[in-house]
VOPAGU-2260 file (C-alpha; in pm, 1 decimal, decimal comma):
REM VOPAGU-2260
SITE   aa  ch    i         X         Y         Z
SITE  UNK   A    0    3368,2    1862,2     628,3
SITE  UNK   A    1    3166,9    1633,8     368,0
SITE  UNK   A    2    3020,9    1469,7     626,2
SITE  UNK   A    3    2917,7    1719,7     786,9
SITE  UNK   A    4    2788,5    1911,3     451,2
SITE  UNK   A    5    2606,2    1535,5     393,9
SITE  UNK   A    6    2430,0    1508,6     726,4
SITE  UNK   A    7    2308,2    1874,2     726,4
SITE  UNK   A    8    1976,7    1800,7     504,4
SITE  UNK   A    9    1909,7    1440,4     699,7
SITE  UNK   A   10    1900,2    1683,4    1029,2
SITE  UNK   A   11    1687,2    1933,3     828,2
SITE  UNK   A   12    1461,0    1693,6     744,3
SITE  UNK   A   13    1452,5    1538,2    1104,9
SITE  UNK   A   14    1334,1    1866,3    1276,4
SITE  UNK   A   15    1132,4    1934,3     975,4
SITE  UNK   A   16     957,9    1622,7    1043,4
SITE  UNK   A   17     936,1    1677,7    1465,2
SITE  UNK   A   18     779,6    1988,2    1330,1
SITE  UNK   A   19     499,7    1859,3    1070,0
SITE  UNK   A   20     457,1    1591,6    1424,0
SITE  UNK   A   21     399,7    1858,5    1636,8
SITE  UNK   A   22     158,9    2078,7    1398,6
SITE  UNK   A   23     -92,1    1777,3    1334,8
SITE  UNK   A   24     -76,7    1718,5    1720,4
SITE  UNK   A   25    -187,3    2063,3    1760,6
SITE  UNK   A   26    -411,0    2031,5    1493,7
SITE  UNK   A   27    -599,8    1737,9    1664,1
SITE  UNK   A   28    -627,9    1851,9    1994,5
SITE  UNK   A   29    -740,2    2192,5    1870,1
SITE  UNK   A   30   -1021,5    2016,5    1674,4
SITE  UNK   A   31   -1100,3    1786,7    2020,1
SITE  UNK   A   32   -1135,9    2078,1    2225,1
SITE  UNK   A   33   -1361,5    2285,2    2053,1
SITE  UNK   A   34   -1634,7    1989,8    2043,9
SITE  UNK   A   35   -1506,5    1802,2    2406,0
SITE  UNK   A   36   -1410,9    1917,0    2732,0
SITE  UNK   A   37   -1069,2    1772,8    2676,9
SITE  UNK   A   38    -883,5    1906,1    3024,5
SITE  UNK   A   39   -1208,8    1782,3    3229,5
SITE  UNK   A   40   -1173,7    1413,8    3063,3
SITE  UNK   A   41    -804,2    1412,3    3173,6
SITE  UNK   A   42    -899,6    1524,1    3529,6
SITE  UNK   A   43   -1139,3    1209,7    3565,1
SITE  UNK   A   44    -872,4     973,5    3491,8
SITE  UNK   A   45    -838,4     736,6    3728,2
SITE  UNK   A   46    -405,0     676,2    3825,7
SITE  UNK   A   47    -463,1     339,5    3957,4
SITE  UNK   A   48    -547,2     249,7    3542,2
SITE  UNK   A   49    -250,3     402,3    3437,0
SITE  UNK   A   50     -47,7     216,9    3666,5
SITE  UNK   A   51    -224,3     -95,8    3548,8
SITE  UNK   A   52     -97,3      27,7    3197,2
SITE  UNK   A   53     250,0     111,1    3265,7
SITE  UNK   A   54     304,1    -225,5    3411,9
SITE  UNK   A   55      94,1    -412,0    3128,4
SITE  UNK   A   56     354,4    -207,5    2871,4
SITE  UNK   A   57     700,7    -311,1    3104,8
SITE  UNK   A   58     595,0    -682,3    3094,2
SITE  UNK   A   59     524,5    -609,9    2697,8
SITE  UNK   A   60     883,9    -503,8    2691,4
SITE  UNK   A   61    1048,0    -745,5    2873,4
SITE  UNK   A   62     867,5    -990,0    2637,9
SITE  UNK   A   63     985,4    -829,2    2317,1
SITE  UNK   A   64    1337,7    -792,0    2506,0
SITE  UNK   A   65    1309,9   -1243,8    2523,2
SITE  UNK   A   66    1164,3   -1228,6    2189,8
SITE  UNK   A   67    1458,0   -1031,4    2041,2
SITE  UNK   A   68    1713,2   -1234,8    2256,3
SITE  UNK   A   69    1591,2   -1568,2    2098,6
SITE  UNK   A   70    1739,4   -1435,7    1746,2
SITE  UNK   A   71    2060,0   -1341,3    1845,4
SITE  UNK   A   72    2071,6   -1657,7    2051,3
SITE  UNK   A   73    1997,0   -1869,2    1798,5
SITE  UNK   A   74    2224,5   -1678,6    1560,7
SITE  UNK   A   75    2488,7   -1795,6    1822,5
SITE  UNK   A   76    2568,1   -1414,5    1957,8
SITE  UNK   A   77    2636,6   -1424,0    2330,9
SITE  UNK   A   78    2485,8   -1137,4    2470,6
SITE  UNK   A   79    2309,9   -1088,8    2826,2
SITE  UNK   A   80    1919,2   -1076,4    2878,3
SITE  UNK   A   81    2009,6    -793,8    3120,1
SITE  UNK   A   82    2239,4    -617,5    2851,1
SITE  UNK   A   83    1968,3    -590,3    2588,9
SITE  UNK   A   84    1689,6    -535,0    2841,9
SITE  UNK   A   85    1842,0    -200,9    2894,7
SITE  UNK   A   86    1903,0    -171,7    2517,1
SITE  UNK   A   87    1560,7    -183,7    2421,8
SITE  UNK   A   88    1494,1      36,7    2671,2
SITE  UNK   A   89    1739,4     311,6    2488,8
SITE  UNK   A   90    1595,4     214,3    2203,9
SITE  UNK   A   91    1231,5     341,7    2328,0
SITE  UNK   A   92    1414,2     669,1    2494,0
SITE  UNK   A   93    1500,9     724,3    2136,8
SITE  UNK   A   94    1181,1     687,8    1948,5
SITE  UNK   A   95    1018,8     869,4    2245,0
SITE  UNK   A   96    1225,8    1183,6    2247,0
SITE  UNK   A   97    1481,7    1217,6    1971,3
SITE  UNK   A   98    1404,2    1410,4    1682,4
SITE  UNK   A   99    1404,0    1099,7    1385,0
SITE  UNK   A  100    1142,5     884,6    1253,9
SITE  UNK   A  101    1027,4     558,7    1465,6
SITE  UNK   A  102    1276,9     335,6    1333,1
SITE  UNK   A  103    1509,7     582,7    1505,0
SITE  UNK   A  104    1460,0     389,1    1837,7
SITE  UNK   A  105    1535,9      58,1    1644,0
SITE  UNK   A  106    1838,8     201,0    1445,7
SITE  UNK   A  107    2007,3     301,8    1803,6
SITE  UNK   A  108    1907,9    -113,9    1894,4
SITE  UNK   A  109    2073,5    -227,5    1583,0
SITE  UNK   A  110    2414,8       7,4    1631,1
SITE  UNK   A  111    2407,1     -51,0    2056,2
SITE  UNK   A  112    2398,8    -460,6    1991,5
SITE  UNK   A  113    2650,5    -404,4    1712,6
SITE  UNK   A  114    2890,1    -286,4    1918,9
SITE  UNK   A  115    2826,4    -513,0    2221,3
SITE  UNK   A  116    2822,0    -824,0    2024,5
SITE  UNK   A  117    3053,9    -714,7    1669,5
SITE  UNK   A  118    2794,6    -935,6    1514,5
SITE  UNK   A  119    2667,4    -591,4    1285,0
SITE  UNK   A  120    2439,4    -807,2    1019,0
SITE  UNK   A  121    2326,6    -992,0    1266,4
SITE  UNK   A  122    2221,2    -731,9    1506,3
SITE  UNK   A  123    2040,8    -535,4    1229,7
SITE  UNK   A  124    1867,8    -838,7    1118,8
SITE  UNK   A  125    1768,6    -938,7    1462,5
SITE  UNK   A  126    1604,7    -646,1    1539,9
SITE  UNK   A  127    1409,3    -637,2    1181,0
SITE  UNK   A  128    1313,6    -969,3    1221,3
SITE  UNK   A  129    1186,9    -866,8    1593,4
SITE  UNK   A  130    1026,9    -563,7    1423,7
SITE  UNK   A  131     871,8    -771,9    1182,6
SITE  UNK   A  132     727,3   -1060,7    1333,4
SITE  UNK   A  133     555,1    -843,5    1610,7
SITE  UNK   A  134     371,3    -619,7    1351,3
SITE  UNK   A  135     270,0    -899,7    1164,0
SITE  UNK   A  136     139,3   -1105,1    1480,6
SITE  UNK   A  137     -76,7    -786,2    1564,3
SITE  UNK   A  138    -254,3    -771,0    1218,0
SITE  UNK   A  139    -295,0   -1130,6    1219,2
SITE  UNK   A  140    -429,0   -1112,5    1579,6
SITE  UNK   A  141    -679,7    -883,9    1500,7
SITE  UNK   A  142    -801,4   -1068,3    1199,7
SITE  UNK   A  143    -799,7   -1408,3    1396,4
SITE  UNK   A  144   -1031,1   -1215,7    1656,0
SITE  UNK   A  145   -1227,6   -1066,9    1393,2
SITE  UNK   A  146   -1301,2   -1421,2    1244,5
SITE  UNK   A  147   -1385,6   -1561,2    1573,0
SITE  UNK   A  148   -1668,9   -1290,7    1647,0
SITE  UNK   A  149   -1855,8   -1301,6    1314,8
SITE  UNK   A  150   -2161,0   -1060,1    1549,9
SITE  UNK   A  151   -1876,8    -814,8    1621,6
SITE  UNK   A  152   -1940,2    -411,5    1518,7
SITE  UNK   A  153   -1710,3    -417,4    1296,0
SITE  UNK   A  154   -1829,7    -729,1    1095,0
SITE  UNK   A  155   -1880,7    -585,4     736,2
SITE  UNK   A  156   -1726,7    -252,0     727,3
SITE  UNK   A  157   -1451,4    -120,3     556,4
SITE  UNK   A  158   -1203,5    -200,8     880,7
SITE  UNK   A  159   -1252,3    -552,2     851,9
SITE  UNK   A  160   -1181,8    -591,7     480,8
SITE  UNK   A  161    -873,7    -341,4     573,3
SITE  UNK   A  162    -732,0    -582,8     878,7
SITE  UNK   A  163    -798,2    -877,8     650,5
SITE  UNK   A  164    -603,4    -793,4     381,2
SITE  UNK   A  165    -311,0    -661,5     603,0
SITE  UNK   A  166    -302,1   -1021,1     797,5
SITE  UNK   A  167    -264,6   -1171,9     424,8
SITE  UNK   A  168       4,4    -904,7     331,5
SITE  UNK   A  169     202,7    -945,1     615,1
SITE  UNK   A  170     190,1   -1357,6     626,2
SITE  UNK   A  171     331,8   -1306,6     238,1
SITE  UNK   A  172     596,6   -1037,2     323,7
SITE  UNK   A  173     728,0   -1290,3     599,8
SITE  UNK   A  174     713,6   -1586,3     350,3
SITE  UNK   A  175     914,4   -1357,1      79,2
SITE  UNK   A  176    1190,6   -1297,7     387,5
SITE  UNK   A  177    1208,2   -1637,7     448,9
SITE  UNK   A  178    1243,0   -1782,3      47,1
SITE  UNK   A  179    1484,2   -1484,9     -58,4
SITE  UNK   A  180    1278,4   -1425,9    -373,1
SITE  UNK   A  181    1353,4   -1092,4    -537,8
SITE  UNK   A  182    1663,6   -1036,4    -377,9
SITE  UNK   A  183    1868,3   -1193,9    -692,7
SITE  UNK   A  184    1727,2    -969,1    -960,3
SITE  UNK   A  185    1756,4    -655,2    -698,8
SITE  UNK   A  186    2105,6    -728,3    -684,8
SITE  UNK   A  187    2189,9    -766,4   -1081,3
SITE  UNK   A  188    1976,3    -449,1   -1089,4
SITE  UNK   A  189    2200,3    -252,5    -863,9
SITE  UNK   A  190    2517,1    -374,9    -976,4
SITE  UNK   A  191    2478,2    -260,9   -1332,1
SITE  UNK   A  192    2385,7      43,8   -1174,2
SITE  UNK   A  193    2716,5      43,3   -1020,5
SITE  UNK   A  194    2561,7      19,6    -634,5
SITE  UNK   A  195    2728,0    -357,6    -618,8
SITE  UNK   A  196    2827,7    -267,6    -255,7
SITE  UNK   A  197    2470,9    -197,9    -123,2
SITE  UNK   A  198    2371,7    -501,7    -307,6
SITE  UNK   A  199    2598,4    -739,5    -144,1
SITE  UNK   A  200    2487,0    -609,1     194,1
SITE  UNK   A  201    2146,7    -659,7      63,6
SITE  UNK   A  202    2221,5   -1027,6     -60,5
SITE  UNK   A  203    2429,5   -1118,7     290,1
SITE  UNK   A  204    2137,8    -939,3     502,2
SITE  UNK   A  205    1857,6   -1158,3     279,4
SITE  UNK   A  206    2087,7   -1456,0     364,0
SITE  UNK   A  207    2074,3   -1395,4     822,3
SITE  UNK   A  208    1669,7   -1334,4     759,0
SITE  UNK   A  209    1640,8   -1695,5     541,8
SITE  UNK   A  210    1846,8   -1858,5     824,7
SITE  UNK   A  211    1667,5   -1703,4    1148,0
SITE  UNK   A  212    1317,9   -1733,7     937,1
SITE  UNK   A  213    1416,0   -2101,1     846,2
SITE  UNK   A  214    1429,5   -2250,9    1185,6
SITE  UNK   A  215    1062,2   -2344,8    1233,3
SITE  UNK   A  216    1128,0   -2379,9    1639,2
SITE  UNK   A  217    1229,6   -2014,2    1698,8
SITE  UNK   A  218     963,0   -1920,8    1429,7
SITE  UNK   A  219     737,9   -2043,9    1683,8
SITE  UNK   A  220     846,2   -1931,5    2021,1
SITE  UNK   A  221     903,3   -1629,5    1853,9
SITE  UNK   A  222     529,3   -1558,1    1760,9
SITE  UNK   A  223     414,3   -1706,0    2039,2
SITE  UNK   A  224     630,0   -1447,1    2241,8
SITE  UNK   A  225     458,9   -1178,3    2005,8
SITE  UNK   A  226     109,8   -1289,3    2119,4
SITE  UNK   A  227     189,0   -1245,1    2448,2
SITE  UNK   A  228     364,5    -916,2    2402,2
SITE  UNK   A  229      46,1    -777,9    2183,3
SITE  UNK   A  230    -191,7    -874,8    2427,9
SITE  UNK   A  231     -28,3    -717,2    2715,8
SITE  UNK   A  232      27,3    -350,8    2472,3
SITE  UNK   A  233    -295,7    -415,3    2361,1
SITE  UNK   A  234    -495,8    -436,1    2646,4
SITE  UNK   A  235    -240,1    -162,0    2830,9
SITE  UNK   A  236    -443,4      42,3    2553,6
SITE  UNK   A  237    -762,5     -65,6    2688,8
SITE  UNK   A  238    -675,9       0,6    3030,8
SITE  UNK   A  239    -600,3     425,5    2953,2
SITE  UNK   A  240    -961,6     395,0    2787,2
SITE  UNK   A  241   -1115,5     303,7    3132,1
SITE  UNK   A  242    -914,1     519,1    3339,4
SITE  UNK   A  243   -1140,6     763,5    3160,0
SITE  UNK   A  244   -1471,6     573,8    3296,6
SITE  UNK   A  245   -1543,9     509,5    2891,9
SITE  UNK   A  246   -1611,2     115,4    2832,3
SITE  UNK   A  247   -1646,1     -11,8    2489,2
SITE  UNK   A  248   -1634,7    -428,2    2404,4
SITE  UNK   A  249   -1293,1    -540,5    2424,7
SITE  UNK   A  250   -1267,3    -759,9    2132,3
SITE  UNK   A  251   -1409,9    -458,7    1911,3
SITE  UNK   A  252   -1140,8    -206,4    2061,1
SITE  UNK   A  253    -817,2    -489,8    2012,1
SITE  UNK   A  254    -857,9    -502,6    1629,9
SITE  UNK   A  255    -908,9     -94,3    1577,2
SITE  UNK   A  256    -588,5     -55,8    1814,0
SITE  UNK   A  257    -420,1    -272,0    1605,7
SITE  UNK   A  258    -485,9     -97,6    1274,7
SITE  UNK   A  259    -346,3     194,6    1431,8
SITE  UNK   A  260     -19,2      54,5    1541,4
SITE  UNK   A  261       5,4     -41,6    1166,7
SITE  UNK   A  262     -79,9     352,1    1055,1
SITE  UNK   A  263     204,4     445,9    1303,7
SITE  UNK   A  264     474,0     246,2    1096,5
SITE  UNK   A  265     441,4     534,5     816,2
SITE  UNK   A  266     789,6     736,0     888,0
SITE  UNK   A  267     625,4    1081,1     836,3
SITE  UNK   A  268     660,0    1219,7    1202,2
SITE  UNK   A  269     868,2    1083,3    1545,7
SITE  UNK   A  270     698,9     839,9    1751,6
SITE  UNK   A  271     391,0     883,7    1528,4
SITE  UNK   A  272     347,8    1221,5    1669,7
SITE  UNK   A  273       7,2    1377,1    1572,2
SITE  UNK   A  274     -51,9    1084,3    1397,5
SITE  UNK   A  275    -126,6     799,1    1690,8
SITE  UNK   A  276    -334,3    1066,0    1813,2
SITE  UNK   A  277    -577,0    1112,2    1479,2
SITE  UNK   A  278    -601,9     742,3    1448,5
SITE  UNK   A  279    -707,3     714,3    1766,6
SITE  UNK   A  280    -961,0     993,5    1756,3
SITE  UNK   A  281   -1105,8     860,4    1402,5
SITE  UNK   A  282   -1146,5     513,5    1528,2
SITE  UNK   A  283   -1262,3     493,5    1860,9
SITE  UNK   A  284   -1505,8     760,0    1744,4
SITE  UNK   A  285   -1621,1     644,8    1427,0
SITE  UNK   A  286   -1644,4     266,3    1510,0
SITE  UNK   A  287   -1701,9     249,1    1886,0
SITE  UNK   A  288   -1896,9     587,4    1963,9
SITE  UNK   A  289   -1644,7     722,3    2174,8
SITE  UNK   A  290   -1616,1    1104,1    2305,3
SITE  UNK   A  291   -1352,4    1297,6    2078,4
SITE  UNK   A  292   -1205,0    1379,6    2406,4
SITE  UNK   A  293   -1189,9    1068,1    2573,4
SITE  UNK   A  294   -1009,5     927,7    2209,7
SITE  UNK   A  295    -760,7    1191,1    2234,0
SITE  UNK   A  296    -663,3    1133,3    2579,6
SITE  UNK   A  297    -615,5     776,3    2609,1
SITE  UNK   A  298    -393,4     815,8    2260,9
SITE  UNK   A  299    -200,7    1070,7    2504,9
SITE  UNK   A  300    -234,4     821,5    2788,7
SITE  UNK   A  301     -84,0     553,1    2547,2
SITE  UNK   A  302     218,2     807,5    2482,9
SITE  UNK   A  303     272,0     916,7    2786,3
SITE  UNK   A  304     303,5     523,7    2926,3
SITE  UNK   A  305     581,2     517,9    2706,2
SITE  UNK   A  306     700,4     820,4    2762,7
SITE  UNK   A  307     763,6     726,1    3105,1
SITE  UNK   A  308     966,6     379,1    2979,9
SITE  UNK   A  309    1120,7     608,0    2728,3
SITE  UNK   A  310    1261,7     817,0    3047,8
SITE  UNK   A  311    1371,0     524,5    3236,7
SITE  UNK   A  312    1552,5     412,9    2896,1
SITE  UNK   A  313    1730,2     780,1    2862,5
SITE  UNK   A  314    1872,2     724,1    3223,5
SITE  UNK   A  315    1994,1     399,1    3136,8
SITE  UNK   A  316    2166,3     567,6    2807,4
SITE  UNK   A  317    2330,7     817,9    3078,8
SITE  UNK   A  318    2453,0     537,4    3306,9
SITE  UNK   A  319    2591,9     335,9    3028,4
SITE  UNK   A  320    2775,2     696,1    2819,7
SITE  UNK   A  321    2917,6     760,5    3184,2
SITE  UNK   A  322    2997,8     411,9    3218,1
SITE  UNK   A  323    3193,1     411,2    2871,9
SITE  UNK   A  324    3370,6     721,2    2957,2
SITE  UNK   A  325    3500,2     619,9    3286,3
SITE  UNK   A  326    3668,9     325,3    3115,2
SITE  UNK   A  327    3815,3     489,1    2819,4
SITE  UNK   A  328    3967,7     756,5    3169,7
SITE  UNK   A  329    4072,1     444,3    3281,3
SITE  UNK   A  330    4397,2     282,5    3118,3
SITE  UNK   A  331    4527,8     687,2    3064,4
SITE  UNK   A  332    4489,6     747,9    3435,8
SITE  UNK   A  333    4670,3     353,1    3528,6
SITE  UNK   A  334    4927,5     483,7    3241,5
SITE  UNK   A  335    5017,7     736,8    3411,2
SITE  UNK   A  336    5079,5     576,8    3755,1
SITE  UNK   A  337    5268,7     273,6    3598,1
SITE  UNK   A  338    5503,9     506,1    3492,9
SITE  UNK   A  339    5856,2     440,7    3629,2
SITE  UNK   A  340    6032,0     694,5    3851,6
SITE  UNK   A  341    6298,2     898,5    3692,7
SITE  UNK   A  342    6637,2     751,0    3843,7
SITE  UNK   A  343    6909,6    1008,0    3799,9
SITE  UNK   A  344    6997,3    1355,5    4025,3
SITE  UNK   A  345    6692,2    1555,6    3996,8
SITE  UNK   A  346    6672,8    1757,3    4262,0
C-alpha cells in the first residue's frame, strides 16, 4: 500500500507533464497556422524524403545499438547484438509513447539489459555513457563545423557563442566522468546526511564510468560510432526539410539541429513534446528564413520518423511480454504432465 501511496504523485506528475507537452504543442501549431498554411505545407511533402529519413534514422539506430554494445562488451557482459537491437528499439517505443520524461525510453534500456545480462551497474552505466558520449559528439560536431566555415550565417551570432560553449562544457563533463572528481566529497556529504546507501551506489557507479571512460580504444570507436550515428539523424533532419521543397545550406541547418537536440534533453515534457517543435520553429525561422509552417512540419516529420521506429519497438515489447509469459506457462503446464499416475483402486 506504501508503494502504491509513493508512486501516486510520480504518476501525477507524469500525466501532468504529457499534459504541459501537449498544451505547448498546441500552442505552437496554433501560432503556425494563423501566419502559414500549415495543412497545405504537409500536403506538398514529398514520401519518397521521408522514406529517405526513416531509413537515414534505422541505420542511426543500429549504429547507436553497436555503439552501446561496445560498452557492455568491453565491460565483459555477454549479450547479443540482436538482443539489444530490439532493446533500443523498446527503449524508443517508450520515449515515443509512454507518458514519462525522455530518459523514460533509456530507464526501460537500463532495467531490460539488467535483467538480460544481471550486470545492473553496468547496464545503467552503459547506457549513460551511450547517452553521454552521443550528446556530446553532436555539440562538438556542430562546433567543429562551425569552425571550419568561418563565412557561415551563423558566424557571429549569439548561436555560435551558444554551440561553442556547449562543445567546451560537454568535453569537461566527460573529462570529470572519466577522473571521478567530486564524487568523494558528494559521498562524505551524503553520508553525514545519513543517505550512505545512495552514496555508495554513487561511488560504485563513478567507479564502471572511470573504467569504460579509461580505455582510450573504446573511447575512440565509440565517438567515432557517434559521428556516424549524428550524421545519419542529422541529415535524416535535413531530408523532412526538403520533402517540403524548402532548401537551406546544409552546414548552416546541422549546427541549429544540433542545438535543438541539446534543448530536448530538458525533462519538462515526453519526447520533448511541444518543445522539439518550438525549437524548431524559432531556429529554422530566425536563422535560416524558413516558413513557420514548413519549421513546424519537418519538427513533426522528425517525430513522426520516430514515431514509426517507436511502433516497430512497441511490437517488439509485445513479442518479447508474450514471449516471457509463455515460458513462465511453461514448467506449470510440463508440471503438471510429469505428474505420476495415481496407482491404487480408483475407479
Amino acid at each position: 500500500m506504501a508503494s502504491e501511496k509513493n508512486s501516486k504523485p510520480g504518476r501525477w506528475w507524469n500525466w501532468a507533464r504529457m499534459g504541459l507537452g501537449l498544451a505547448g504543442l498546441g500552442i505552437v501549431v496554433y501560432g503556425v497556422s494563423e501566419e502559414d498554411a500549415l495543412l497545405e505545407t504537409f500536403l506538398s511533402v514529398d514520401l519518397g524524403y521521408i522514406f529517405i529519413a526513416f531509413v537515414l534514422t534505422l541505420a542511426a539506430t543500429i549504429v547507436k545499438t553497436g555503439r552501446w554494445w561496445l560498452v557492455l562488451n568491453f565491460s565483459q557482459v555477454e549479450i547479443s547484438f540482436q538482443r539489444l537491437f530490439g532493446t533500443y528499439l523498446v527503449g524508443t517505443f517508450f520515449s515515443q509513447f509512454m507518458p514519462g520524461s525522455s530518459m523514460g525510453g533509456d530507464a526501460m534500456r537500463m532495467v531490460e539489459t539488467s535483467v538480460d545480462t544481471g550486470h545492473a551497474v553496468t547496464s545503467v552505466s552503459s547506457v549513460l555513457i551511450e547517452r553521454a558520449i552521443g550528446l556530446a559528439t553532436i555539440i562538438v560536431s556542430a562546433s567543429i563545423i562551425l569552425l571550419l566555415s568561418p563565412e557561415d550565417e551563423l558566424t557571429g551570432t549569439s548561436v555560435w557563442w551558444v554551440i561553442h560553449g556547449l562543445a567546451i562544457a560537454c568535453v569537461v563533463g566527460l573529462l570529470v566522468l572519466r577522473m571521478g572528481w567530486f564524487v568523494s566529497p558528494l559521498v562524505r556529504f551524503l553520508e553525514r546526511i545519513k543517505l550512505s546507501v545512495i552514496g555508495s551506489k554513487i561511488r560504485t557507479l563513478s567507479q564502471a564510468f572511470q573504467g569504460q571512460l579509461g580505455h582510450w580504444r573504446l573511447l575512440v570507436q565509440m565517438v567515432a560510432l557517434s559521428f556516424l550515428a549524428n550524421a545519419a539523424t542529422m541529415t535524416a533532419a535535413y531530408v523532412s526539410l526538403l520533402s517540403l521543397n524548402e532548401v537551406v545550406p546544409y552546414f548552416s541547418f546541422i549546427p541549429l539541429i544540433a542545438l535543438a537536440v541539446a534543448i530536448e534533453v530538458i525533462p519538462i515534457s515526453p519526447g520533448a513534446l511541444g518543445l522539439r517543435e518550438a525549437a524548431y520553429v524559432f531556429f529554422l525561422t530566425t536563422f535560416l528564413g524558413v516558413s513557420h509552417a514548413a519549421s513546424l512540419a519537418t519538427a513533426l516529420l522528425v517525430r513522426g520518423v520516430s514515431m514509426a521506429l517507436g511502433v516497430i519497438g512497441g511490437m517488439v515489447f509485445i513479442a518479447r511480454s508474450l514471449d516471457s509469459r509463455s515460458r513462465q506457462l511453461a514448467p506449470s503446464s510440463s508440471s503438471v504432465l510429469n505428474q505420476q499416475p495415481e496407482t491404487g483402486n480408483t475407479p
